[in-house]
N, C-alpha and C positions, 0 to 999 in steps of 0.2 A: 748184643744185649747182655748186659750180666743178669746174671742170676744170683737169685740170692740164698745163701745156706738157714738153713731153721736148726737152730741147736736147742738142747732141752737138758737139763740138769735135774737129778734129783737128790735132796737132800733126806740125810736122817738124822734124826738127834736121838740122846738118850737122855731122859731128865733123871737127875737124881730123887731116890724117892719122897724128898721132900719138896720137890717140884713136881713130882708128880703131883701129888697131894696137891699141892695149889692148883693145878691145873685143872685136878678134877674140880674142887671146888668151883674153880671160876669158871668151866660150862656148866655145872649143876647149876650156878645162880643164873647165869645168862639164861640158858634152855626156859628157867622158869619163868624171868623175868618175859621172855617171849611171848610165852604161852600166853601168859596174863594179859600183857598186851595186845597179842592177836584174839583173846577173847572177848575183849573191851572193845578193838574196835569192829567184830565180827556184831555185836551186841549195839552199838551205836548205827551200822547201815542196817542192820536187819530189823531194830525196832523204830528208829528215827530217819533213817533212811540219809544219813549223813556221815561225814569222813572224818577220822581223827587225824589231828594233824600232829607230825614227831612234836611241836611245841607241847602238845596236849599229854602223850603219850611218856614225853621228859617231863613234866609235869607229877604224874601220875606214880613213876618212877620213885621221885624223891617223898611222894605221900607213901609208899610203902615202904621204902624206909624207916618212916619218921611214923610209922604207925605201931610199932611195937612186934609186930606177927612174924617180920621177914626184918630184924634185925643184925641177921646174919650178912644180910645184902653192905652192910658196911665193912665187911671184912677185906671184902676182895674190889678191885680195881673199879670207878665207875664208866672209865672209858668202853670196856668191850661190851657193860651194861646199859649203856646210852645208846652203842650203833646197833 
């Protein structure tokens, strides 16, 4: 019977500090966009007793954008901010 090897790699990167910078940016909006959405849908079972669906949540998303307060959410990528 073979056996089979488990290998593991680790990588590190150094971003330059102007990717640094982007990068912080782009978890600061992610984290928040989280938040807001884990409080939306914490707020829709606890008082309706029903589930927000990612349609709903993508939805919701692009209303904060387009609402003026979090206009900074256009700055950075909408990919990492949608999953």
């Amino acid at each position: 019977m073979a056996q089979m090897v488990k290998r593991a790699f680790k990588y590190r990167f150094y971003p330059t500090p102007e990717q640094a910078e982007e990068l912080a940016r782009t978890f600061g909006c992610v984290r928040l966009v989280y938040n807001k959405a884990l409080e939306e849908r914490t707020r829709a079972y606890t008082l309706q007793g029903r589930r927000v669906s990612y349609v709903e949540s993508s939805a919701r998303l692009t209303a904060w954008k387009r609402s003026g307060e979090y206009d900074f959410l256009f700055e950075v990528s909408s990919v990492p901010l949608q999953q």
